[in-house]
C-alpha positions as CSV (number, residue, x, y, z in Angstrom):
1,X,-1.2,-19.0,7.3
2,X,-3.0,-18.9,3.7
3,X,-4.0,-21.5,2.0
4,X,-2.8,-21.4,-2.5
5,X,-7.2,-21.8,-2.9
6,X,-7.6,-18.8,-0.5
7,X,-5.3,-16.9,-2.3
8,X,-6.2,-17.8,-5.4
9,X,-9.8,-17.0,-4.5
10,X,-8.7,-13.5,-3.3
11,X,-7.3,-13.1,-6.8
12,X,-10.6,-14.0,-8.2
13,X,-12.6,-12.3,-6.4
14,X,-10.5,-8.9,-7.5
15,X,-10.3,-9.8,-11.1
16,X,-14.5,-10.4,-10.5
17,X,-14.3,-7.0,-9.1
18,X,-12.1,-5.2,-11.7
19,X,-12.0,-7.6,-14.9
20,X,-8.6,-5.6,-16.1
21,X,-6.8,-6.2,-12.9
22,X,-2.8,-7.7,-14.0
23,X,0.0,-7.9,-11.8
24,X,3.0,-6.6,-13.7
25,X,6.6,-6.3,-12.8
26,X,8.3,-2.9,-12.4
27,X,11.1,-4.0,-14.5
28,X,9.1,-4.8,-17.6
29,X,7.5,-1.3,-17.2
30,X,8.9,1.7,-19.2
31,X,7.1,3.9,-17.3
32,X,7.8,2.2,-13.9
33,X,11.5,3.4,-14.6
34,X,10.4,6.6,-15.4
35,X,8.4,6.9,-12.1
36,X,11.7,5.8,-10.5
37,X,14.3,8.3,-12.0
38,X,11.8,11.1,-11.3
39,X,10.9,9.8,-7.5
40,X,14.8,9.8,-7.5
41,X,14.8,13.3,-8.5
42,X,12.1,14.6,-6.5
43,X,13.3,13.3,-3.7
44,X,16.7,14.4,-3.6
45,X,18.2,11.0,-4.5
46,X,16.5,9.2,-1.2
47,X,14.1,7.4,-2.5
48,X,16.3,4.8,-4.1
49,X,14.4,1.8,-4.0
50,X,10.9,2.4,-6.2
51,X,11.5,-0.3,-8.5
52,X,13.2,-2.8,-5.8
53,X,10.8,-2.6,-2.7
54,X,7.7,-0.7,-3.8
55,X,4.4,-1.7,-5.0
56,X,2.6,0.5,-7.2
57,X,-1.0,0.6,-8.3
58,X,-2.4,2.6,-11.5
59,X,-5.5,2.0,-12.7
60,X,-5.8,-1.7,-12.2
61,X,-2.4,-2.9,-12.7
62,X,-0.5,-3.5,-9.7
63,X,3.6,-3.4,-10.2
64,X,5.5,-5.5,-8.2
65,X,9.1,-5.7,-7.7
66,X,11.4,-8.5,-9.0
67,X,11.1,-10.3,-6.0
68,X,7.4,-10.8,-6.4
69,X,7.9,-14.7,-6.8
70,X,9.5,-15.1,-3.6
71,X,7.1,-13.3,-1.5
72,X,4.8,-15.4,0.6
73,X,1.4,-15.9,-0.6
74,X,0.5,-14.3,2.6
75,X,2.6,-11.7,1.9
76,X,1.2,-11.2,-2.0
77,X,-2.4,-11.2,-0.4
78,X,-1.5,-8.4,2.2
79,X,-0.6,-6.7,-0.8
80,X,-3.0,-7.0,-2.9
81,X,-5.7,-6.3,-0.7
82,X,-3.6,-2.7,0.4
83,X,-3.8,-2.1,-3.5
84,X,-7.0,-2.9,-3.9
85,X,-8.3,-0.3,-1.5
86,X,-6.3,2.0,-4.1
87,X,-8.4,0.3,-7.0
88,X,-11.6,0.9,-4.9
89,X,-10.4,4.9,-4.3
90,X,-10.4,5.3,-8.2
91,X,-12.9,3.7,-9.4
92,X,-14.9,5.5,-6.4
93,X,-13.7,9.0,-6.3
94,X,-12.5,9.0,-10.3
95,X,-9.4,8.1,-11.5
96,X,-8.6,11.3,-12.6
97,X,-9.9,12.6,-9.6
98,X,-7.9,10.3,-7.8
99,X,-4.6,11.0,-9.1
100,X,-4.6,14.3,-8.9
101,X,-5.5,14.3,-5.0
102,X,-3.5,11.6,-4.3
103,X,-0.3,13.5,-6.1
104,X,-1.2,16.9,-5.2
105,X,-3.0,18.0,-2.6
106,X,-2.1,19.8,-0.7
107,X,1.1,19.9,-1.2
108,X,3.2,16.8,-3.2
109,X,5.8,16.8,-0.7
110,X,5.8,17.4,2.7
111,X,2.0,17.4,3.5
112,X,-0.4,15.1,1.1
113,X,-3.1,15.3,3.2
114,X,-5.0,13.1,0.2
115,X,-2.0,10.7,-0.3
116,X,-2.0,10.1,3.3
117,X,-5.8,9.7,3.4
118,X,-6.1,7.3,1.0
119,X,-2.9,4.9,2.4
120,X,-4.3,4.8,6.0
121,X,-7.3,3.1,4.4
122,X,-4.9,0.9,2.2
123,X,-2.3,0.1,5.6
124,X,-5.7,-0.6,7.9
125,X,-6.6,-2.9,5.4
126,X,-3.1,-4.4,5.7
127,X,-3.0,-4.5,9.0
128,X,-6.2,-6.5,8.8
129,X,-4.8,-9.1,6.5
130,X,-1.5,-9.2,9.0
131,X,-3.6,-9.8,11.9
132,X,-6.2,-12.4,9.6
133,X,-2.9,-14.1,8.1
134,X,-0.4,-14.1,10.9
135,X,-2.4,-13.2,14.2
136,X,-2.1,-10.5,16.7
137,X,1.9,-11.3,17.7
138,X,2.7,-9.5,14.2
139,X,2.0,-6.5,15.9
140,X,5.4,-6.0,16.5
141,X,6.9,-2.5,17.1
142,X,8.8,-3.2,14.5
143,X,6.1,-3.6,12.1
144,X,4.4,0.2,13.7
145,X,7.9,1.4,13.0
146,X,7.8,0.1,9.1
147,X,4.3,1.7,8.3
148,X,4.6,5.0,10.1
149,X,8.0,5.4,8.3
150,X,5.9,5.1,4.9
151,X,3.8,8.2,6.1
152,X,6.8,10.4,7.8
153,X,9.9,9.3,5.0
154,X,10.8,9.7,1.4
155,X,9.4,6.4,0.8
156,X,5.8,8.5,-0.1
157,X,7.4,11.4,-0.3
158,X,7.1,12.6,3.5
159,X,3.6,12.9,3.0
160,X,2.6,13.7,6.6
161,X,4.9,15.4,8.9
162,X,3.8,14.1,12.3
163,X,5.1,11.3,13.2
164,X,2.9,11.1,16.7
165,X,-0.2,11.5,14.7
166,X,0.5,8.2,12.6
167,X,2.1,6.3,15.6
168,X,-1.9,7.3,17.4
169,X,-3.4,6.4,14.4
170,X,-1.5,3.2,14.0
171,X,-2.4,2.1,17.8
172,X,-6.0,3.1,16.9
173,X,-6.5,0.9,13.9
174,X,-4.6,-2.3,15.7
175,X,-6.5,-1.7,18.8
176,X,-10.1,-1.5,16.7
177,X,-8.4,-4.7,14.3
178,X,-8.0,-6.8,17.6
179,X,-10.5,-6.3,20.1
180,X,-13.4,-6.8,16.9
181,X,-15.2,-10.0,17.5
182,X,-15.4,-10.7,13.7
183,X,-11.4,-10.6,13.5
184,X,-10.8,-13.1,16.9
């Protein structure tokens, strides 16, 4: 489990990284709700839960849902270190730059070949901070199931339409996470 120093020294060390980093809610965003009735629209009323089960980086605010404050504080570290990665992308890339791939290209809906680029980095960092926080049994199949239905569903948008390739990218990046000596 994590410790409330080793997660507050992950929160340190991001805000060292990126002295603007905040953790906002969704519901005190404007344009969080704005992002949700447009996801809502876009995705033909199926993606529903934006502002309830979604976390959402921009620049280098990460918005949370309401239920935030219940999360474990391994839980709020998987996450943050997932949106990091996203932090790391635009300050690398551009932000601009960033944005524009990430939403775009190639194709907003259906095939983000960007999108889904950039969030295997951010979910094999998760599954990093899974295996570090909770060990190797949390590779469940339910878990695999969770994270490939971000990549193949209208939670991002169907960014990548198949499903096999995630599920062999998935099985790649746990295999890699726990056979490495510096994760044992």
């Amino acid at each position: 489990m994590l410790s409330n120093e080793k997660y507050e020294q992950l929160l340190n060390d991001v805000k060292k990284e990126f002295p603007d980093f905040k953790i906002v809610k969704k519901s005190d965003s404007f344009f969080m709700k704005m992002v949700s009735w447009f996801l809502r629209i876009v995705s033909f009323g199926k993606l529903n839960s934006f502002m309830k089960s979604f976390t959402t980086t921009i620049g280098q605010n990460i918005y949370v849902a309401e239920s935030w404050d219940t999360n474990s504080l391994a839980t709020k570290a998987i996450t943050i270190r997932h949106e990091r990665i996203h932090m790391r992308q635009a300050r690398d890339v551009g932000r601009i730059k960033f944005s524009l791939l990430y939403l775009f290209v190639y194709f907003p809906i259906g095939f983000a070949y960007y999108r889904a680029k950039f969030e295997k980095e951010a979910y094999a960092e998760s599954l990093r901070a899974v295996h570090e926080y909770y060990g190797p049994k949390f590779f469940t199949q339910s878990l695999k199931d969770n994270v490939v239905k971000h990549f193949t569903s209208a939670e991002y948008l169907w960014m990548w339409p198949k499903k096999e390739q995630i599920e062999e990218w998935y099985d790649v990046v746990v295999k890699e996470i726990t056979s490495s000596k510096n994760h044992s």
